[in-house]
ChimeraX commands (.cxc) that place a marker at each C-alpha (Angstrom):
marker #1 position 62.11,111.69,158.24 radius 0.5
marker #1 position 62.74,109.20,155.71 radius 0.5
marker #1 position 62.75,109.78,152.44 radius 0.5
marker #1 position 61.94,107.60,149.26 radius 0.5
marker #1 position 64.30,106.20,146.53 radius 0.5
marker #1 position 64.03,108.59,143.69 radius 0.5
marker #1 position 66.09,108.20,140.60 radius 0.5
marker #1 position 64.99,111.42,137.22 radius 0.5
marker #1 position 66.12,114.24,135.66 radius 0.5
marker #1 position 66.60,117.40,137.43 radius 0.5
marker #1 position 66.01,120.37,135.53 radius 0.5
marker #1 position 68.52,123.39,136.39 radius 0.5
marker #1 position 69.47,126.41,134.67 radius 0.5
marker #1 position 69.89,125.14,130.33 radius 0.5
marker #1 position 70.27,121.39,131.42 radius 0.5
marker #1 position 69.34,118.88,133.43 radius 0.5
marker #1 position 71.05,116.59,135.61 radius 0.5
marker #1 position 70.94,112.70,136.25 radius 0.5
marker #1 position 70.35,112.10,139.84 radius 0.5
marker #1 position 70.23,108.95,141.42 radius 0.5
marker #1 position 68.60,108.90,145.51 radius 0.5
marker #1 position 68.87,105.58,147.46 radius 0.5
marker #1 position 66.54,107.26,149.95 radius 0.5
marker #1 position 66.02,106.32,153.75 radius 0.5
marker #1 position 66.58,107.90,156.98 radius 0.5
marker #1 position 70.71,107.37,157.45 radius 0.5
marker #1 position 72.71,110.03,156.80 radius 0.5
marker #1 position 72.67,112.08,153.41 radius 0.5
marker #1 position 75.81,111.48,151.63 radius 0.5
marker #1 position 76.29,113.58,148.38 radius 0.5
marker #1 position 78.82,112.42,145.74 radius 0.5
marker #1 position 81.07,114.84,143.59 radius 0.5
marker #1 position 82.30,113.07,140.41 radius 0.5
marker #1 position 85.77,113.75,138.92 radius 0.5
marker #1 position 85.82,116.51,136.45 radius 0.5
marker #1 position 84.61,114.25,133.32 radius 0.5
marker #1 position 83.49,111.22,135.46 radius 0.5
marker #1 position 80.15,110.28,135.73 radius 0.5
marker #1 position 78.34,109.02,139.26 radius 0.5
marker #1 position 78.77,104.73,138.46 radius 0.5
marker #1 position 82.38,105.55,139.74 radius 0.5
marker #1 position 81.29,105.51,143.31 radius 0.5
marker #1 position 79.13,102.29,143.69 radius 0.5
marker #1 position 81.73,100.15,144.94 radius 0.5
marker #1 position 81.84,102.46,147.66 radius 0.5
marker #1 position 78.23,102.55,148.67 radius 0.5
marker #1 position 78.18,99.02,148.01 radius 0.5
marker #1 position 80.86,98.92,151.15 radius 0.5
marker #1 position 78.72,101.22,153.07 radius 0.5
marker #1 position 75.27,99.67,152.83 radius 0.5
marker #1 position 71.87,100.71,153.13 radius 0.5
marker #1 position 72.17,102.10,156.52 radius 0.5
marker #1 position 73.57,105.85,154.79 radius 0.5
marker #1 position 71.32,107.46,152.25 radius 0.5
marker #1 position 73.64,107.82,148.80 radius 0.5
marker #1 position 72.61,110.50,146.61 radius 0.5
marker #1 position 74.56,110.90,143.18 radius 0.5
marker #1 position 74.29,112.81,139.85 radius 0.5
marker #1 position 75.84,113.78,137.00 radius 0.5
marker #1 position 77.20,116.90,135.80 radius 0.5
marker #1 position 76.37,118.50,132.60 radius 0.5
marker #1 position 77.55,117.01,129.73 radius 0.5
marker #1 position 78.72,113.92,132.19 radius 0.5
marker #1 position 77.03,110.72,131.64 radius 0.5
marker #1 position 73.10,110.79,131.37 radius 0.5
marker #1 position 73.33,115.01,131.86 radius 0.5
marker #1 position 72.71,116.96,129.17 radius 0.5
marker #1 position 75.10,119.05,127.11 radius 0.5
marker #1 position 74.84,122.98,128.50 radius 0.5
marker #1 position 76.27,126.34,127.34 radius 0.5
marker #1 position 77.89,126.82,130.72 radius 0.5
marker #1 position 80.65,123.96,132.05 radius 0.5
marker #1 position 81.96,126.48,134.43 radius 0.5
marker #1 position 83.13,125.91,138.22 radius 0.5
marker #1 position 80.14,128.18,139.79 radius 0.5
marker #1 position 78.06,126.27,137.55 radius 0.5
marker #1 position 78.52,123.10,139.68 radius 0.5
marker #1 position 78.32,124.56,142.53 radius 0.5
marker #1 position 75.12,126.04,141.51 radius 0.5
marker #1 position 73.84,121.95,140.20 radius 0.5
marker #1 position 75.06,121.09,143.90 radius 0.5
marker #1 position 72.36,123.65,145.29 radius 0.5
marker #1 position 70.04,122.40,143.13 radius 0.5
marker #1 position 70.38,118.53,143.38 radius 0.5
marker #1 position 70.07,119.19,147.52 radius 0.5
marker #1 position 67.07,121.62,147.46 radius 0.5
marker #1 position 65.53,118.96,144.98 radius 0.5
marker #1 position 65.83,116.07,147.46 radius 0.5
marker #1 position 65.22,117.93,150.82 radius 0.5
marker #1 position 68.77,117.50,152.53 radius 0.5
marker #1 position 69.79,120.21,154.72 radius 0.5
marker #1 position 73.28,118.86,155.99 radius 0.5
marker #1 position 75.21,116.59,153.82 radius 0.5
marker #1 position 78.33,114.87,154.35 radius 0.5
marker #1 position 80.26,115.57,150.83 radius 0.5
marker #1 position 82.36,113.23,149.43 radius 0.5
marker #1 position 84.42,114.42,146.64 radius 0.5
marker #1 position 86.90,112.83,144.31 radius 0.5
marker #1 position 89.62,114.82,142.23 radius 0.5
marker #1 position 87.65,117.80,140.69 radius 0.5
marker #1 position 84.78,116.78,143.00 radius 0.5
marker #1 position 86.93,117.17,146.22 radius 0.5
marker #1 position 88.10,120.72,145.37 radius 0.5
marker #1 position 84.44,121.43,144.58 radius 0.5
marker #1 position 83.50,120.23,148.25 radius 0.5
marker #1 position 86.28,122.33,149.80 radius 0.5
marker #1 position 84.57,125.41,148.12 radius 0.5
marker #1 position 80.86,124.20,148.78 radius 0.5
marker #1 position 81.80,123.73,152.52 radius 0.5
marker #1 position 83.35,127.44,152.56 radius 0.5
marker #1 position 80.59,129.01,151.60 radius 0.5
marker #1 position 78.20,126.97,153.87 radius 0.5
marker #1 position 79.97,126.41,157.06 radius 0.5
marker #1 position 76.58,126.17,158.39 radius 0.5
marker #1 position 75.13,123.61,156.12 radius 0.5
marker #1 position 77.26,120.60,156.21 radius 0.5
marker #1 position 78.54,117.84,158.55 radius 0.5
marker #1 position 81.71,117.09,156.43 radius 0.5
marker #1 position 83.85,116.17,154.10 radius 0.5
marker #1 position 85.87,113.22,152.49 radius 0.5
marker #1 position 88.31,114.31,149.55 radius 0.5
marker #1 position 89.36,111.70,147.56 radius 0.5
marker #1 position 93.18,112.94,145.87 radius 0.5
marker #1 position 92.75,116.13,145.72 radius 0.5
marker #1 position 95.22,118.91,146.51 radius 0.5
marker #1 position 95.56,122.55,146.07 radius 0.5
marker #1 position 98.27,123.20,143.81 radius 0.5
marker #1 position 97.40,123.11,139.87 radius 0.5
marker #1 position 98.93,124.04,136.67 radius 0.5
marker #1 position 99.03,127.83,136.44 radius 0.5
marker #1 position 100.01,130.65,133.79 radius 0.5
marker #1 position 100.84,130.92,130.14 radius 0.5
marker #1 position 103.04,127.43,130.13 radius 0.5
marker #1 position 100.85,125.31,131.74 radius 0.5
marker #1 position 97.18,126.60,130.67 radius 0.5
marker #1 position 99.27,125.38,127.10 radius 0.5
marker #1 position 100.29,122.02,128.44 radius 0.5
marker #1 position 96.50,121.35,129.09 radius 0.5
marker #1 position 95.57,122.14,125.61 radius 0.5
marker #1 position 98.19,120.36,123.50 radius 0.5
marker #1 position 97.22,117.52,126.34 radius 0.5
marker #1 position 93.48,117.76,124.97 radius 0.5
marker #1 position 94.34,118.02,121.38 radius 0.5
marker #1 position 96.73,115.31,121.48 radius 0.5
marker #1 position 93.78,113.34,122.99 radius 0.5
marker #1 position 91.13,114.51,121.38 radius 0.5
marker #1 position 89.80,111.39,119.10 radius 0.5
marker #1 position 89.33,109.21,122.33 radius 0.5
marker #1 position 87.42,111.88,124.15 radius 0.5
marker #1 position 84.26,110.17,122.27 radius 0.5
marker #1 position 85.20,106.85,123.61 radius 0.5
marker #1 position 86.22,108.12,126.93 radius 0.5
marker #1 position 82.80,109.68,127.75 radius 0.5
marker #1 position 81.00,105.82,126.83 radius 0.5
marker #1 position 83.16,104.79,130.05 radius 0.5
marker #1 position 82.10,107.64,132.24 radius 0.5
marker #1 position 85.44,109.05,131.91 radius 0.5
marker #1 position 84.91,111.78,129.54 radius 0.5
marker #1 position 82.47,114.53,128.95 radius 0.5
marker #1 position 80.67,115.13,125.62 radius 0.5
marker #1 position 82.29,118.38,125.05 radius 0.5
marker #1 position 85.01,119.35,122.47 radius 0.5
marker #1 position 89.01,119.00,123.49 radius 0.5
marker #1 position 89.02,122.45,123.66 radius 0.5
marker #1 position 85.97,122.79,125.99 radius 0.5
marker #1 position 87.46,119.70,128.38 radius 0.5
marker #1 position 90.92,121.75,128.43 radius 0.5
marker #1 position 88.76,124.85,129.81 radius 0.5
marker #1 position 87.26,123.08,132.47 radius 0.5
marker #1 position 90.73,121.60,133.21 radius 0.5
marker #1 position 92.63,124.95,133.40 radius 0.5
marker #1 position 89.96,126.29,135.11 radius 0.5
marker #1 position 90.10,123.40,137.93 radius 0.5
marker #1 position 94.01,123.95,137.64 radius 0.5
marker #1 position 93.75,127.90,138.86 radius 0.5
marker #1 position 90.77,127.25,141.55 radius 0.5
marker #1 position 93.09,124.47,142.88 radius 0.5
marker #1 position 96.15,126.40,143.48 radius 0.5
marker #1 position 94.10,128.95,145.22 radius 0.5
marker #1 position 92.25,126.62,147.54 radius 0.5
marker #1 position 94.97,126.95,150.13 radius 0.5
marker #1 position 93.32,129.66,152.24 radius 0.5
marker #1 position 89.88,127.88,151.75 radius 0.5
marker #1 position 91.47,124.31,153.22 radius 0.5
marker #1 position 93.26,126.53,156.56 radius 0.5
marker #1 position 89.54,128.26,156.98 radius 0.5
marker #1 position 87.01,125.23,156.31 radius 0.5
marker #1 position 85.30,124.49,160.26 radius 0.5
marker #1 position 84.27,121.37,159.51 radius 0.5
marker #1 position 85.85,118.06,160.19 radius 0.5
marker #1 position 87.41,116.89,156.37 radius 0.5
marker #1 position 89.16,113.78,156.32 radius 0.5
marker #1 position 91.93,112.96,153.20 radius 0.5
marker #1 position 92.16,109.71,151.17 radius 0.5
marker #1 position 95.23,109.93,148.92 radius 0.5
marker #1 position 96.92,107.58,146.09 radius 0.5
marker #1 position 100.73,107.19,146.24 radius 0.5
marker #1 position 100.56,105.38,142.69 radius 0.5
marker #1 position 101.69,107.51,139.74 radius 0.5
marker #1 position 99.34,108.55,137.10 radius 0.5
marker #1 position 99.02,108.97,133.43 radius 0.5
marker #1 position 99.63,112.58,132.01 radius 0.5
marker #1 position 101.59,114.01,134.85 radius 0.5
marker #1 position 105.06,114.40,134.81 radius 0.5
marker #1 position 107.79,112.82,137.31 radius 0.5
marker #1 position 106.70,112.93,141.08 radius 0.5
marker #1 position 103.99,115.81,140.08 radius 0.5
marker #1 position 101.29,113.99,141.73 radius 0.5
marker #1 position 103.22,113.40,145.30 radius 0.5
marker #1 position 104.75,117.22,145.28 radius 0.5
marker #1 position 100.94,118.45,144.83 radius 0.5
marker #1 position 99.89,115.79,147.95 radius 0.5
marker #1 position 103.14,116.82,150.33 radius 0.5
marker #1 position 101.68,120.29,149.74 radius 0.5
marker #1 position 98.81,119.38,152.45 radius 0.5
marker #1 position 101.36,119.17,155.26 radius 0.5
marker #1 position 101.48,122.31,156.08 radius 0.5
marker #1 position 98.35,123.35,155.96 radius 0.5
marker #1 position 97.14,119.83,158.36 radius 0.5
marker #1 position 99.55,121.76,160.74 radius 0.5
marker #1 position 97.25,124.64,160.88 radius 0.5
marker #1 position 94.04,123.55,160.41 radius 0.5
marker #1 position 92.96,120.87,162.76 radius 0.5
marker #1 position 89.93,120.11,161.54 radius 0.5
marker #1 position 91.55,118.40,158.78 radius 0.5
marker #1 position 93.34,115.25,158.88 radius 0.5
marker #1 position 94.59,112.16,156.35 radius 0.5
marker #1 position 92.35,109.28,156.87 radius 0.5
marker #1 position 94.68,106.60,154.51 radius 0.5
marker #1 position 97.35,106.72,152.25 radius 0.5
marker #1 position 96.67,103.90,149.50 radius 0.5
marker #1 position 98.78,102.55,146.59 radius 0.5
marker #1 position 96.26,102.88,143.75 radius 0.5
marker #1 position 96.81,105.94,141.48 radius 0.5
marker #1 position 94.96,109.01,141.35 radius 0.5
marker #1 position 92.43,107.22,137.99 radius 0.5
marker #1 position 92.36,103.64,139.71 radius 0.5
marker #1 position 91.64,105.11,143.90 radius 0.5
marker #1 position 87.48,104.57,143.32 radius 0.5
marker #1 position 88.57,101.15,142.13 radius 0.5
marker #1 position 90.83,99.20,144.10 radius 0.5
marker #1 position 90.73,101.49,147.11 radius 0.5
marker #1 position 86.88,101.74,147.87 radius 0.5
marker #1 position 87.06,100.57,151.46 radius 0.5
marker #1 position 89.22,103.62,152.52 radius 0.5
marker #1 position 87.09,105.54,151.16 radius 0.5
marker #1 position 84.44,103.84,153.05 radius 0.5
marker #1 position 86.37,103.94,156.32 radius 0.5
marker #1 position 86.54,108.08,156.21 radius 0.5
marker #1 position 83.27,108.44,155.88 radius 0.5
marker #1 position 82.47,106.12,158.89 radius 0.5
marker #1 position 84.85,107.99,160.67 radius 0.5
marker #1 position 82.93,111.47,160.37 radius 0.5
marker #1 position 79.29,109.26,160.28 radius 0.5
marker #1 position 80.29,106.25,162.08 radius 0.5
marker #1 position 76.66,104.79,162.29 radius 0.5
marker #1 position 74.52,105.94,159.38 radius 0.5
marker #1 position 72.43,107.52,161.65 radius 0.5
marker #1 position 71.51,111.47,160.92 radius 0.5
marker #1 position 72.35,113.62,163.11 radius 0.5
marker #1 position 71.18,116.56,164.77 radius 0.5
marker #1 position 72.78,120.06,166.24 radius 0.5
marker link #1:1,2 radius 0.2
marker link #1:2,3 radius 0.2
marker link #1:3,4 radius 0.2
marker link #1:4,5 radius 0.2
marker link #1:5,6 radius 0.2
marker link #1:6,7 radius 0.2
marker link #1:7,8 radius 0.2
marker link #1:8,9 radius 0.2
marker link #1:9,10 radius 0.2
marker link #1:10,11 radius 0.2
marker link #1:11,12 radius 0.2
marker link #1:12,13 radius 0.2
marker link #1:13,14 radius 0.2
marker link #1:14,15 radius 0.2
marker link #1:15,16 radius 0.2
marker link #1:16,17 radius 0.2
marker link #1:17,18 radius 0.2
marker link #1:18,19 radius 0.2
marker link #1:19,20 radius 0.2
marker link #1:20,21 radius 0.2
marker link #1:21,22 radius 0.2
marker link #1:22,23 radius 0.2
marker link #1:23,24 radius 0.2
marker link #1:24,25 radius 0.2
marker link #1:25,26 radius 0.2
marker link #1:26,27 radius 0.2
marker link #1:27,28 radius 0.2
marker link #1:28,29 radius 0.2
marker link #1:29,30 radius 0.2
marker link #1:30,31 radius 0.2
marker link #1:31,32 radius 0.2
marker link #1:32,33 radius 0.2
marker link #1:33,34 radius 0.2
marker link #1:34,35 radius 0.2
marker link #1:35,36 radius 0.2
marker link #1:36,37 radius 0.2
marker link #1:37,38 radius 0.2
marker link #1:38,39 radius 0.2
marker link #1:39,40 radius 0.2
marker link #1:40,41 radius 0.2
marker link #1:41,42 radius 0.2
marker link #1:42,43 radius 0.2
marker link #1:43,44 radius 0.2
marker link #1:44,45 radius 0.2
marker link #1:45,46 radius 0.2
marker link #1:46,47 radius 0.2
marker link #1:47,48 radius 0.2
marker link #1:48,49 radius 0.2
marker link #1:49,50 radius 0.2
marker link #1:50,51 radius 0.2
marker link #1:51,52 radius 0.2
marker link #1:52,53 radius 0.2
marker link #1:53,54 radius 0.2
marker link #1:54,55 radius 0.2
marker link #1:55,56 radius 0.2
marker link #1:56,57 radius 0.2
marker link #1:57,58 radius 0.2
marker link #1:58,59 radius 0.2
marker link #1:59,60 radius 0.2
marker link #1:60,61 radius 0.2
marker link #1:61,62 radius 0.2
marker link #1:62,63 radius 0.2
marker link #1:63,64 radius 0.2
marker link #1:64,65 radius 0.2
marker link #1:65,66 radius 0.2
marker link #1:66,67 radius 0.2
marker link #1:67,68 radius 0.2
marker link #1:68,69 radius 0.2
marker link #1:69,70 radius 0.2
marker link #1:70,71 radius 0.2
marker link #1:71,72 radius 0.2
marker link #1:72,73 radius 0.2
marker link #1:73,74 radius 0.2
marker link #1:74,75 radius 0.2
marker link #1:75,76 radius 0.2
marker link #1:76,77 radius 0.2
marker link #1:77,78 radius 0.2
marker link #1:78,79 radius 0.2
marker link #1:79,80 radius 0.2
marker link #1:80,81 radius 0.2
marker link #1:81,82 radius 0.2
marker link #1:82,83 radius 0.2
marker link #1:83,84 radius 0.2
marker link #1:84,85 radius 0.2
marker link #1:85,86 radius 0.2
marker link #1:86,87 radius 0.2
marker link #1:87,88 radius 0.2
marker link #1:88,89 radius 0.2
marker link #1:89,90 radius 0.2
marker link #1:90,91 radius 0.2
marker link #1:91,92 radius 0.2
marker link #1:92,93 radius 0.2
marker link #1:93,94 radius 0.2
marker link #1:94,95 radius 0.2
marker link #1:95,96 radius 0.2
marker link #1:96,97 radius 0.2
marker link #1:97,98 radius 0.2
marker link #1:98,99 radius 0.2
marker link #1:99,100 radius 0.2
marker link #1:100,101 radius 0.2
marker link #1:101,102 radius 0.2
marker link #1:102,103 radius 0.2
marker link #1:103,104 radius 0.2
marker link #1:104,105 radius 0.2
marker link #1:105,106 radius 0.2
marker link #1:106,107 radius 0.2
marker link #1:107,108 radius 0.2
marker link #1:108,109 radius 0.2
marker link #1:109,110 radius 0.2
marker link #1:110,111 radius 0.2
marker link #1:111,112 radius 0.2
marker link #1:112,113 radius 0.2
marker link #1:113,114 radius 0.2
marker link #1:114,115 radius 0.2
marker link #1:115,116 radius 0.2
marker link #1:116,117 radius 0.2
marker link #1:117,118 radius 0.2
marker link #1:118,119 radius 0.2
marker link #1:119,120 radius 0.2
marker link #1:120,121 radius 0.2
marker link #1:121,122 radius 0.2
marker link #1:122,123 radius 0.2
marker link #1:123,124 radius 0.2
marker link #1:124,125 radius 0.2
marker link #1:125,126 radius 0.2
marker link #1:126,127 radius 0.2
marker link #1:127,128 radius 0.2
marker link #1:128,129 radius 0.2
marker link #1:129,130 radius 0.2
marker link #1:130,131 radius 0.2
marker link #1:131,132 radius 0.2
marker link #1:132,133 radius 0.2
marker link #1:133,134 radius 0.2
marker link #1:134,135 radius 0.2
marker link #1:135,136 radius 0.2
marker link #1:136,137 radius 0.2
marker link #1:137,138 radius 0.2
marker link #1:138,139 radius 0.2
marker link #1:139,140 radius 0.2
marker link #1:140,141 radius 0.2
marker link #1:141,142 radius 0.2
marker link #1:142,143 radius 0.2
marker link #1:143,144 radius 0.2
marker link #1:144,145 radius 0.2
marker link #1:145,146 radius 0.2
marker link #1:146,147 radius 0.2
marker link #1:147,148 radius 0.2
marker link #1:148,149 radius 0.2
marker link #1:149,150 radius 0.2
marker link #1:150,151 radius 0.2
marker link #1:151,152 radius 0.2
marker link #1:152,153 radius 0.2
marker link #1:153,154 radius 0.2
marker link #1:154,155 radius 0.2
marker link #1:155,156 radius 0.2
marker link #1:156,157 radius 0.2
marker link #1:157,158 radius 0.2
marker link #1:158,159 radius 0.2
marker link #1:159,160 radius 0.2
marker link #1:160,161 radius 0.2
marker link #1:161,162 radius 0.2
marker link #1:162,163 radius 0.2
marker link #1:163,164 radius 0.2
marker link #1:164,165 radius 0.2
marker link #1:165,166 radius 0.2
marker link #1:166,167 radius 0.2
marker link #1:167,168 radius 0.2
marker link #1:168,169 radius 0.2
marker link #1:169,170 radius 0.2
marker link #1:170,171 radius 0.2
marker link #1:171,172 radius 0.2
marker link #1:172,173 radius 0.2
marker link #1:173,174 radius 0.2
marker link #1:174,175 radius 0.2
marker link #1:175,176 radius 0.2
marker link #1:176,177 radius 0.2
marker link #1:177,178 radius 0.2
marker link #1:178,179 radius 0.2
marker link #1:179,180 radius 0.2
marker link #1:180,181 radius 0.2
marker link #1:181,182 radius 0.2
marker link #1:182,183 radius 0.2
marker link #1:183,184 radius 0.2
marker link #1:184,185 radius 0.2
marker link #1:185,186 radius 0.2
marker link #1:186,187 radius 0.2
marker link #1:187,188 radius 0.2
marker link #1:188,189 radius 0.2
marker link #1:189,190 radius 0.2
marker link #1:190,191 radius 0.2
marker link #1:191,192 radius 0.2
marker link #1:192,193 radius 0.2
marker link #1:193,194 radius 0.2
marker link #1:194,195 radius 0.2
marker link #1:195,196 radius 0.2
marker link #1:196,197 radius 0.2
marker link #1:197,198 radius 0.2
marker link #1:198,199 radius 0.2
marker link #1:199,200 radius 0.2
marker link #1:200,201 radius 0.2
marker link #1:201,202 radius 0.2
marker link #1:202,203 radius 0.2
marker link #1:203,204 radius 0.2
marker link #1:204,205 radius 0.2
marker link #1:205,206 radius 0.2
marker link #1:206,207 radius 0.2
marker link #1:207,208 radius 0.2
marker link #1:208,209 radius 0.2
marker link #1:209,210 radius 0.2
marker link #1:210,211 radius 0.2
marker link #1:211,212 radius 0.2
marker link #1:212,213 radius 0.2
marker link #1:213,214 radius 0.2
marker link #1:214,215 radius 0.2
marker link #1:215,216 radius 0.2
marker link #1:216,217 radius 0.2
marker link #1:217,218 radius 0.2
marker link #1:218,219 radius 0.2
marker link #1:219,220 radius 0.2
marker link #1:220,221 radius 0.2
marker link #1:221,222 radius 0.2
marker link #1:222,223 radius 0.2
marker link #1:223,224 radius 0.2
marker link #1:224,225 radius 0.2
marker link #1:225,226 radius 0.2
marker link #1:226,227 radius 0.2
marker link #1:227,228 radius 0.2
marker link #1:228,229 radius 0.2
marker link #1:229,230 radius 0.2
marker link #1:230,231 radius 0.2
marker link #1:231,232 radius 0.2
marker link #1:232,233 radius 0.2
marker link #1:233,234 radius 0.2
marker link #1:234,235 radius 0.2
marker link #1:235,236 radius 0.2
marker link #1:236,237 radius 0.2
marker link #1:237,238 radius 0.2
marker link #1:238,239 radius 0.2
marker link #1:239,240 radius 0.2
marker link #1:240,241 radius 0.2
marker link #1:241,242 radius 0.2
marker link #1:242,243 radius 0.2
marker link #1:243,244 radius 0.2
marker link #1:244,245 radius 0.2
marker link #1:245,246 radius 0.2
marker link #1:246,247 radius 0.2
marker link #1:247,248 radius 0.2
marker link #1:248,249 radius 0.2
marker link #1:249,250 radius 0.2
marker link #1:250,251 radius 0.2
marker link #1:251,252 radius 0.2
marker link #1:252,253 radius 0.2
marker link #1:253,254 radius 0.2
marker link #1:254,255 radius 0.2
marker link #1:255,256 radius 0.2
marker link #1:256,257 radius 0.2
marker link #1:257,258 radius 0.2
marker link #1:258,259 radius 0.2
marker link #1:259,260 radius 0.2
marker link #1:260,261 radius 0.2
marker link #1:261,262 radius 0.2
view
């Protein structure tokens, strides 16, 4: 059944999120923003996909249009993903997740093996800065940062939350990454990689690539997951300059648009 274009506020729990709905009959694909990104990051790649998918992003809270909540925890957006698909009637998704969004898919798609067709993560890995030394790093990072985090959130690249409040969500993401390991070798459905090779601000020597060769072993023993592309943007430019690899994965797991049916 198709549905209509829809774009609002969706109430959940303190907040409510912006959520934008292209509508139609193609395939529901759901869109997981970076951790203090807001949804205007992805339209080069529906742009490159076209009408013939259905394109359904949001906001989280405190991320662009969203309003400011009490609660900027990880279950918390899994909890906003709930809601955003219960709100606009789609049963099987194909995620598509980028950084913070990615490792939010992997976890999604855990817990709902039955509920989803797949997965495209967009550089994101499961290792993280852990323990006393680096939940520190993150916060001097923040402080050091802290009078463009106003500036940052006008570009959809910041949330409107404190320094200290962004380094929670960050250390947070940091632990829940490094853990992710046995989710990626259990996840059933097919989940296809797009990776940067650039190197990024804020991380130190060849961080980025250790936390990216740390997928090799676990592609060995999960076969339902597989690298798509390898691209030369950086982890903050991929969305950018690298849209139509993005594009490509998700034609590879929905080649036609078309829903599908078990």
């Amino acid at each position: 059944m198709a549905s209509s274009p829809w774009t609002g506020m969706l109430p959940v729990d303190d907040t409510a999120l912006a959520v934008t709905d292209t509508g139609g009959s193609g395939t529901p694909i759901v869109y997981l923003n970076g951790a203090y990104a807001d949804q205007s990051h992805w339209r080069r790649v529906i742009a490159e996909l076209g009408g013939e998918y259905r394109h359904i992003t949001y906001d989280e809270r405190a991320r662009g249009r969203s309003k400011r909540s009490a609660d900027y925890s990880f279950e918390a957006c899994l909890r906003d993903l709930d809601a955003v698909l219960a709100s606009r009637g789609v049963d099987r998704p194909l995620l598509v997740g980028w950084s913070y969004g990615g490792i939010l898919s992997w976890h999604w798609a855990d817990r709902n093996p039955d509920r989803v067709l797949g997965v495209v993560t967009v550089d994101a890995f499961p290792v993280g800065l852990t323990g006393v030394a680096g939940r520190e790093r993150i916060r001097k990072e923040f402080r050091r940062v802290r009078l463009l985090l106003p500036i940052t959130s006008r570009f959809g690249m910041g949330a409107r939350m404190s320094a200290d409040q962004h380094a929670e969500v960050n250390i947070e993401l940091n632990e829940i990454a490094a853990a992710s390991v046995p989710v990626l070798e259990r996840i059933a459905c097919p989940l296809r990689f797009v990776l940067a090779t650039g190197a990024s601000l804020g991380n130190e020597g060849d961080e980025m690539e250790q936390g990216r060769a740390a997928l090799d072993p676990i592609l060995a023993r999960n076969p339902n997951l597989a690298i798509s592309a390898k691209v030369a943007s950086n982890h903050s430019t991929i969305l950018r300059k690298d849209f139509p690899a993005v594009a490509r994965a998700v034609r590879e797991l929905a080649p036609t648009g078309t829903r599908t049916t078990d």
